[in-house]
N, C-alpha and C positions, 0 to 999 in steps of 0.2 A: 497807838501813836496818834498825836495829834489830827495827819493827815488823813486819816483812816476812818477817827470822828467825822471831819468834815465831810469826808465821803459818803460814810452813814448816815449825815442827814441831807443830801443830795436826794439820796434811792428811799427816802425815810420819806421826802416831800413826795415827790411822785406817784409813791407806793398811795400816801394817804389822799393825792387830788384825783388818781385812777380808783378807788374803793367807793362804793356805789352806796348810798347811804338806806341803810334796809329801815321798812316801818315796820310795827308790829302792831296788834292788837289790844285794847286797854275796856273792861268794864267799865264805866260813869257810875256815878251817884245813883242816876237814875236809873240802870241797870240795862243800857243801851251799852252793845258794844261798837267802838267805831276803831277808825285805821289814826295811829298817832306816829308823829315821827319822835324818835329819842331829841331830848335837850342833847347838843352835842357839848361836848369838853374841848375849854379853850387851849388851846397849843401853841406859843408863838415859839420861834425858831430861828436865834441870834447868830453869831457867829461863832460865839464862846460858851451857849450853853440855852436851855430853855425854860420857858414860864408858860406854868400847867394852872390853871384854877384863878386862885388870887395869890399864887406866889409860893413859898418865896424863890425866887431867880435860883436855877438849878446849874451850875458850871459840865461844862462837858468832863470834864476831870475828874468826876465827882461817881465814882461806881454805881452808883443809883442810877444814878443819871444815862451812864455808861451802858447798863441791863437795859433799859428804860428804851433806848435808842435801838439795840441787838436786838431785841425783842419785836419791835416794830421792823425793822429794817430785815429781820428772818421770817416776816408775814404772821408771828405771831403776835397774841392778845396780851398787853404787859402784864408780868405776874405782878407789880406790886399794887393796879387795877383788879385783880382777877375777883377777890374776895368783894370790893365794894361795888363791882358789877359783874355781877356773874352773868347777866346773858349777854356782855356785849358792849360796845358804846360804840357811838360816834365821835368824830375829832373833827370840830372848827380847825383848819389851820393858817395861822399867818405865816410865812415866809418875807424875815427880817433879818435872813443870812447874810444881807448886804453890813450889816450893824452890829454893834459890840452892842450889849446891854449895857447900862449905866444904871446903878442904885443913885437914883435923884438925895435918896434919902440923907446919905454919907458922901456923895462925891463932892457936894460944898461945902463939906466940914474942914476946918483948918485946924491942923496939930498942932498943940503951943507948949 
């Protein structure tokens, strides 16, 4: 249900501003190993839904989406990430649950 989404990213924000962000270990070029932090993955967090990457705008409605949330909000690693980072990732998060998203791109378009 609707309400239930919003709930999930309540405990979805928290969960990820409480997760402690881990380095790991990377060889160089020059074959010096040093401590790196992960690029973390950007997340923002609308009212109606969220924008992972460069897009595009994910609706809460949306079962992907829906998994996507569950999965974080049950302290698990999202399966539809799991393949393109298998050891892990970080999450940037913005918290814009104040705000509906708006496609700038179609929301000035006029039907005629």
């Amino acid at each position: 249900s609707e309400r239930s989404l919003h709930d999930a990213l309540r405990v979805l924000t928290q969960t990820v501003k409480e997760t402690r962000t881990v380095f790991g270990w990377r060889k160089g070029p020059d074959g010096i190993t040093r401590v790196v932090q992960p690029v973390p993955i950007p997340l923002t967090l609308y009212s109606n839904g969220i924008y992972m990457f460069q897009g595009p705008f994910r609706p809460l409605s949306g079962p992907v989406t829906r998994q996507f949330v569950q999965d974080l909000e049950d302290g698990y690693f999202p399966s539809e990430l799991q393949a393109r980072y298998p050891k892990g990732m970080v999450i940037k998060l913005t918290d814009l649950r104040e705000k509906q998203f708006v496609d700038k791109k179609t929301s000035g378009l006029i039907s005629g």
